[in-house]
Every structure is written in C-alpha cells, then in structure tokens.
C-alpha positions as CSV (number, residue, x, y, z in Angstrom):
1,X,0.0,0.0,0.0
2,X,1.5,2.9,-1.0
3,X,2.3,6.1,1.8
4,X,1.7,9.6,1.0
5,X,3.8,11.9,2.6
6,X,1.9,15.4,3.7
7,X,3.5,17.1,5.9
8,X,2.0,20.3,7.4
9,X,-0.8,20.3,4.4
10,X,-3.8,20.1,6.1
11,X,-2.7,22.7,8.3
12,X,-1.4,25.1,5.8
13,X,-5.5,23.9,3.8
14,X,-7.1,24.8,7.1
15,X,-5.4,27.8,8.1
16,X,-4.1,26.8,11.5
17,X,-0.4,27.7,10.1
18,X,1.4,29.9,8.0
19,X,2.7,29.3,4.7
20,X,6.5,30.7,4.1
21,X,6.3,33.8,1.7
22,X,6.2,33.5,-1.9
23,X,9.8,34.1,-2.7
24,X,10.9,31.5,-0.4
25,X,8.2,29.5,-1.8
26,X,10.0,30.0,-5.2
27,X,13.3,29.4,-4.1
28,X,12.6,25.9,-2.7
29,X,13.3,27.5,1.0
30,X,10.1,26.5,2.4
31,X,11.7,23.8,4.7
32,X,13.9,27.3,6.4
33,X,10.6,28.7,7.1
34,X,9.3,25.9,8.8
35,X,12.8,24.9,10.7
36,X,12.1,28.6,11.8
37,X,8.5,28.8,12.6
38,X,8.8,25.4,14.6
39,X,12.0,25.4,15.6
40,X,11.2,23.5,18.8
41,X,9.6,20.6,16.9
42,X,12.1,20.1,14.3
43,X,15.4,20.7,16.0
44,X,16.0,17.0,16.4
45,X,14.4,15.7,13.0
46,X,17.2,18.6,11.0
47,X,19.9,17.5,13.1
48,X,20.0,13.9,13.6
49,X,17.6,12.7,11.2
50,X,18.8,14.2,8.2
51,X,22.3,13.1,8.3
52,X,21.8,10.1,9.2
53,X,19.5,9.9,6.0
54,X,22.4,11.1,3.8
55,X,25.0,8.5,5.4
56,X,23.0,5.9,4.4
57,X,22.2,6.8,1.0
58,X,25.5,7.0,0.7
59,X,26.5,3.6,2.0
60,X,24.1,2.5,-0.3
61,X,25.3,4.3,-3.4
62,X,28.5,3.1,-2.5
63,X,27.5,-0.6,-2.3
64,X,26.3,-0.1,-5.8
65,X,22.4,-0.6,-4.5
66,X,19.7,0.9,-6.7
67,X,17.6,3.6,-5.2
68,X,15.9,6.8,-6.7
69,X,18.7,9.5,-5.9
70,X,22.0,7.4,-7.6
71,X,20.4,3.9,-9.2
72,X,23.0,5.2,-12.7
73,X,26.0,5.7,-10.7
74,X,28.2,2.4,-10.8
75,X,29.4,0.9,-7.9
76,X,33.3,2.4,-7.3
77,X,36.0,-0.3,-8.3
78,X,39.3,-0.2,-7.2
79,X,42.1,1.5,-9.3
80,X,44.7,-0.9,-10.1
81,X,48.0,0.1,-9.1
82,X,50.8,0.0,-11.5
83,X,53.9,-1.9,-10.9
84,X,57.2,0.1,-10.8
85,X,60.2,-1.3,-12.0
86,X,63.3,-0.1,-11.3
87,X,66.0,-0.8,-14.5
C-alpha cells in the first residue's frame, strides 16, 4: 500500500499555520521557514535525522544498491596500481 507523505498540508488547507512567503516559496526554501517557525519541533528531525538519512544513502550508493537518488552511478571499483620497475 502505497504512503503519502503530507507534511504540514492540512494545516497550511485549514489555516491553523502559516505558509512561508512567496519568494521563499519560489526558491525551494520553504523547509527554512518551517525549521524557523517550529523550531522546537524540528530541531531534532534537522539535526539527527537528516544526516543520518544522507550517510545511508551514501552507503548505499556506495554498495552499488539501486535507489531513486544514484540507481546510474556504478558501484566504485578499485584503481589498479601499476607496478614500478626499477631498471
């Protein structure tokens, strides 16, 4: 069964909380807002959550597993190293 995500939706629909302004609307900086509005509720989602999000996806990018953000990047092989010889 498929999840869908709304976030603060309903509330922004209802009227209960503010929307960020237009131009941060338009500069994808709606999330800043927010993290500023509700600063006491997010603190720990921003600062734990979302880097542990992004070591993972990188572990998994890494380990060559497929997943929405890097399923065309190739798994990283080792570089061969070239043999000196000395003559």
């Amino acid at each position: 069964m498929p999840i869908i995500a709304v976030g603060k939706a309903f509330d922004f629909i209802a009227g209960t909380k503010p929307q960020a302004p237009s131009w941060m609307q338009s500069f994808g900086l709606e999330w800043l807002f927010r993290l500023a509005s509700e600063a006491r509720q997010l603190w720990r989602r921003c600062h734990f959550g979302n880097p542990a999000f992004l070591l993972l996806l990188a572990a998994q990018c890494l380990a060559g597993k497929p997943n929405l953000i890097c399923n065309e990047i190739p798994p990283v092989a080792p570089i061969p190293l070239a043999s000196a010889t000395c003559g």
